[in-house]
C-alpha positions as CSV (number, residue, x, y, z in Angstrom):
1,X,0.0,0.0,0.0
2,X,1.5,3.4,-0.8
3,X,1.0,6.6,1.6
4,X,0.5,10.5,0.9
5,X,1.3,12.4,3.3
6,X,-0.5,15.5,4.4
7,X,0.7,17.1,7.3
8,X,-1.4,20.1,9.4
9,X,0.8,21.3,12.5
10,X,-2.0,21.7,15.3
11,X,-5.8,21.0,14.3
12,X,-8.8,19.7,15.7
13,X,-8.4,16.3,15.3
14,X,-6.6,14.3,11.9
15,X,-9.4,11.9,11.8
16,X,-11.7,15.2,11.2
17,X,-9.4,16.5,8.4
18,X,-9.6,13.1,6.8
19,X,-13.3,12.7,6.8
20,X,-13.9,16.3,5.7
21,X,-11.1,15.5,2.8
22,X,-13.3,12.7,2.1
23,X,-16.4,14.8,1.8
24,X,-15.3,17.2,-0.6
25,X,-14.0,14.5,-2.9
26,X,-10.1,15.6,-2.2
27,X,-9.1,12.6,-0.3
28,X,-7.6,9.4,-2.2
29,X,-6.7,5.7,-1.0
30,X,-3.7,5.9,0.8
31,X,-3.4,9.4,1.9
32,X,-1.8,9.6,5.6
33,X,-2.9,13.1,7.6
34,X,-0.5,14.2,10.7
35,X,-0.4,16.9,13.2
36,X,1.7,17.2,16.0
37,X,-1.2,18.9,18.0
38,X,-4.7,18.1,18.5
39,X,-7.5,20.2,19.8
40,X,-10.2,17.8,19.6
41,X,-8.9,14.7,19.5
42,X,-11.1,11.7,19.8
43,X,-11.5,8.1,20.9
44,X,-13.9,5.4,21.2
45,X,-17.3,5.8,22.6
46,X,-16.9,9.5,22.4
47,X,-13.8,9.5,24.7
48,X,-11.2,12.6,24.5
49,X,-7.7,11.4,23.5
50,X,-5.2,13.6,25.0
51,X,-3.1,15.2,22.1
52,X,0.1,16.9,24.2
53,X,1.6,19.1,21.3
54,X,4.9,17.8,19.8
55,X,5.1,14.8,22.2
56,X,2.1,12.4,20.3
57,X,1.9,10.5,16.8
58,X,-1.4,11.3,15.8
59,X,-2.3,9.8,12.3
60,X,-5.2,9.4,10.2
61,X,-5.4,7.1,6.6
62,X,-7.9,7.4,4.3
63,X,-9.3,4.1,3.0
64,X,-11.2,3.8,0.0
65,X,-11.2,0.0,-1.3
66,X,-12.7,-0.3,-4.6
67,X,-15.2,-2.7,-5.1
68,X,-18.0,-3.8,-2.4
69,X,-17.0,-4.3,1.4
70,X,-17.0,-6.9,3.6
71,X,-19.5,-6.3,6.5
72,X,-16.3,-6.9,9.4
73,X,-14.3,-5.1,7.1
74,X,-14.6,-2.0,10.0
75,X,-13.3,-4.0,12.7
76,X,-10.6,-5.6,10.5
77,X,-9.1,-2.1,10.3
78,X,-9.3,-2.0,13.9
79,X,-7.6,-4.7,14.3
80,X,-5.0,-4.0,12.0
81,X,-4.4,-0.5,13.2
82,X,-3.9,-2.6,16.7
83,X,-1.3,-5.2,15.4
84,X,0.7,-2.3,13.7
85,X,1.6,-0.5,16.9
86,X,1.8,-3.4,19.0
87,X,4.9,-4.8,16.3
88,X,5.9,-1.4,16.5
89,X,6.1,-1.3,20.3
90,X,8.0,-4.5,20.1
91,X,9.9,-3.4,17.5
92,X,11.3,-0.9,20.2
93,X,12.2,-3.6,22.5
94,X,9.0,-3.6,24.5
95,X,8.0,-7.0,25.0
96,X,5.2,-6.1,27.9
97,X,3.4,-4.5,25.1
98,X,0.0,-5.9,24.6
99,X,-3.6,-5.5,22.6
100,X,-6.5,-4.9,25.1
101,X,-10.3,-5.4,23.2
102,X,-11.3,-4.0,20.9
103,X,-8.5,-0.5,20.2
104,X,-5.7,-0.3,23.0
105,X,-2.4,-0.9,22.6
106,X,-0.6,-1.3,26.4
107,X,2.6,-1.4,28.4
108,X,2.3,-3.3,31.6
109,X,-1.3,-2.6,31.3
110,X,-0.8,1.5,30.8
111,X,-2.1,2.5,28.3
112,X,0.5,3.6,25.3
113,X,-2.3,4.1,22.0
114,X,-5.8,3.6,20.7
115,X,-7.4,3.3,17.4
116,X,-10.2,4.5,16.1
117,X,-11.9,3.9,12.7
118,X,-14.8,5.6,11.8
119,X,-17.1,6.0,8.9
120,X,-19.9,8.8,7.4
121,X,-22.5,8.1,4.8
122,X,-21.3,4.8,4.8
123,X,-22.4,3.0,1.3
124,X,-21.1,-0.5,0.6
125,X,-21.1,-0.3,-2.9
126,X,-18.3,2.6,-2.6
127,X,-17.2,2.1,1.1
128,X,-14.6,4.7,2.5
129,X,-13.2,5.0,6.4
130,X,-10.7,6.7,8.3
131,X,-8.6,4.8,10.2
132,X,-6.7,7.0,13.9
133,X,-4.2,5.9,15.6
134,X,-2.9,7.8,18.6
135,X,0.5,6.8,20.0
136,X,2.1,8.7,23.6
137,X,6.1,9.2,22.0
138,X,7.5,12.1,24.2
139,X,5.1,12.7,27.2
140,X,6.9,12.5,30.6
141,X,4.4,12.9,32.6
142,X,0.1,13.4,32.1
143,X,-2.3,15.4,33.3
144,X,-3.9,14.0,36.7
145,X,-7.7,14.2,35.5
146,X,-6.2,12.0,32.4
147,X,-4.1,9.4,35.6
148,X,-7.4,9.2,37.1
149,X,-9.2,7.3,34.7
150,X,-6.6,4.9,33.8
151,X,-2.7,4.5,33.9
152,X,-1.4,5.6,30.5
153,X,2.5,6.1,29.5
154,X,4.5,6.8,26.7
155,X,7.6,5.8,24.7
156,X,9.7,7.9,26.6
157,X,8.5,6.6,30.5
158,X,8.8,3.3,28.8
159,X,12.9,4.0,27.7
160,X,12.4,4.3,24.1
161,X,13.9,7.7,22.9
162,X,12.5,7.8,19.1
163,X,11.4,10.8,17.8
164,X,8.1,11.8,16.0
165,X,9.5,11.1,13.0
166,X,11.1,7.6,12.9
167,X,7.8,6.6,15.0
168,X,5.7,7.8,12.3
169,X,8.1,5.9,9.6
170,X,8.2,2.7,11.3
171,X,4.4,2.4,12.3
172,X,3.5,3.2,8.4
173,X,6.1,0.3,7.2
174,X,3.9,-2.3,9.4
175,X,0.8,-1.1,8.5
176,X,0.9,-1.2,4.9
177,X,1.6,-4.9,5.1
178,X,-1.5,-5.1,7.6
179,X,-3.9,-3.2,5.9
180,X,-3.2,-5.2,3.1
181,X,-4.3,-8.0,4.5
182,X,-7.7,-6.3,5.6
183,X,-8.8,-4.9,2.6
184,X,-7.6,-8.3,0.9
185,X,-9.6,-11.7,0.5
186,X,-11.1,-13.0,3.5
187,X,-8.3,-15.4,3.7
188,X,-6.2,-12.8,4.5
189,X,-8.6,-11.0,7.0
190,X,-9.2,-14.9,8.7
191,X,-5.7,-14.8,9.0
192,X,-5.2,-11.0,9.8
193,X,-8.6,-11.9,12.9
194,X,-6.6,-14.7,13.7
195,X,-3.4,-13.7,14.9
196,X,-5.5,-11.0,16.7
197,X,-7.4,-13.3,18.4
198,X,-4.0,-15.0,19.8
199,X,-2.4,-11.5,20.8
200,X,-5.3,-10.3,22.8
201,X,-4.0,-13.2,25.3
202,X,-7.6,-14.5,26.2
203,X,-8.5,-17.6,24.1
204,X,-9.2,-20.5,26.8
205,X,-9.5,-18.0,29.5
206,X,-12.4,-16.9,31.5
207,X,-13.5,-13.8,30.0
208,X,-16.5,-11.4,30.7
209,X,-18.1,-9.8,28.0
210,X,-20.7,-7.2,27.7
211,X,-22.9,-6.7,25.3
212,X,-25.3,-3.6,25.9
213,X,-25.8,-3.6,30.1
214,X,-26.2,-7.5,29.9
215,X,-22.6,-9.3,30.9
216,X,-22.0,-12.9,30.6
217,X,-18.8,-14.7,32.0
218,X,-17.1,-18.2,30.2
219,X,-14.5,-19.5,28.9
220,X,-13.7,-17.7,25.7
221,X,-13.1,-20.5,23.2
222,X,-13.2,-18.9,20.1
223,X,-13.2,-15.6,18.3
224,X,-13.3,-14.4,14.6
225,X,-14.6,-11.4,12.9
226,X,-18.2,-12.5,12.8
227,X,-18.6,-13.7,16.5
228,X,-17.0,-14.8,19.6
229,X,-17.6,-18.5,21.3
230,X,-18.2,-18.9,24.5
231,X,-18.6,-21.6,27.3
232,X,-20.5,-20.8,30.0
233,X,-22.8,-23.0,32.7
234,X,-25.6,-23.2,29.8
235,X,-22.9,-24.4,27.5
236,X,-21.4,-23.3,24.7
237,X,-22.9,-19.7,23.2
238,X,-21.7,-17.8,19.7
239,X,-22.0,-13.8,20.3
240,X,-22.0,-11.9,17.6
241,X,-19.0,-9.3,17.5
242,X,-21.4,-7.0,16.5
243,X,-22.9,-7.1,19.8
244,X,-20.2,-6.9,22.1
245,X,-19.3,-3.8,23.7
246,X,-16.6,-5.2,26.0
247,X,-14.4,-8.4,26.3
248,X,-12.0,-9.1,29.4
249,X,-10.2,-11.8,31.3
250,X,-11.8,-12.1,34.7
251,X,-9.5,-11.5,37.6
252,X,-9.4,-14.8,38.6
253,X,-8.9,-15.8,35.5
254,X,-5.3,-17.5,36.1
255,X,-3.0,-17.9,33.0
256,X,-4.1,-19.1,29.7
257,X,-3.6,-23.0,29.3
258,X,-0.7,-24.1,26.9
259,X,-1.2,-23.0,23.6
260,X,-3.3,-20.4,24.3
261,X,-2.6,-16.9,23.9
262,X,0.8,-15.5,22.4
């Protein structure tokens, strides 16, 4: 997959300047949009991602696959957005590193990125998206309302001392290959769901998921990008993915059995 880059300094959020590109017909396939500030910087559910200037990777890329798409091709991006920073993170020599469901990339459970890929006037016969990806580089410390919610870090707290630019470079080398993979055949995206699947660290473990305010708890046996199976005291269950909101090992989960998990 090849990139154009189109960089903006401070702005609201990149994710916004890719879907406005989009809408007045200026964006192509491929094109990467940077800042190194964020005003308005978003998450999932609606949540504000902190954007410190000149201390973040924040990056949108404008997908536009020709032909029809593939109904989990959304969550494919996702994933692939996920598996990109976390081979990036390892890449750096930080093994901890880890996916959390469904967008979170984590260092000894702090958060270090999210994804985000979202969609307007969605029409499958001509489908476009925007796929975010946030990623703490330079931050030394963060503000305490942002602490108080959840423990986040950076690169830098983590001992990695790339700069903005090599970050940038080697994130966009992995995801080409990834994004690949989800726009390809659904081979590819079985594969791409797969190895997922195995990084998330919770196949064979006890897992709660939510789905709307119902939550259910099992042993997560299987999942791909049409559902998730479960085995619970009724038995076994298949969840749609579409319907799950949330998906985490219980506390007393214990470690996954041998050859579970990465």
């Amino acid at each position: 997959m090849r990139f154009r880059t189109i960089r903006h300094g401070r702005c609201d959020s990149t994710n916004q300047r890719a879907l406005e590109a989009l809408e007045s017909g200026q964006a192509r396939h491929g094109d990467v949009h940077v800042a190194t500030e964020q005003t308005s910087g978003r998450g999932r559910l609606g949540r504000r991602w902190h954007s410190a200037p000149g201390q973040g990777l924040y990056l949108s890329v404008v997908l536009a696959p020709a032909g029809p798409a593939a109904a989990a091709l959304p969550l494919c991006l996702t994933m692939a957005g996920g598996l990109a920073v976390l081979d990036l993170a390892r890449g750096l020599g930080l093994a901890a590193a880890q996916l959390k469901w469904p967008n979170d990339v984590l260092v000894a459970g702090a958060k270090l990125s999210g994804v985000l890929v979202e969609s307007r006037g969605f029409d499958p016969r001509a489908p476009s998206f925007v796929l975010g990806i946030g990623i703490n580089v330079a931050q030394r410390d963060f503000p305490a309302e942002l602490t108080a919610e959840r423990s986040v870090t950076s690169l830098w707290l983590c001992g990695v001392r790339s700069g903005l630019d090599a970050v940038e470079a080697a994130l966009l080398e992995r995801l080409a290959g990834l994004l690949g993979a989800a726009l390809g055949g659904p081979l590819d995206r079985d594969r791409l769901a797969a190895r997922f699947a195995q990084e998330l660290g919770l196949l064979g473990r006890r897992v709660t998921v939510e789905r709307g305010a119902r939550r259910e708890s099992g042993r997560l046996l299987e999942l791909t990008l049409e559902h998730l199976e479960l085995e619970g005291p009724a038995g076994r269950e298949r969840i749609p993915l579409a319907h799950v909101s949330g998906l985490a090992a219980e506390p007393s989960g214990g470690a996954p059995p041998e050859g579970a998990g990465p």
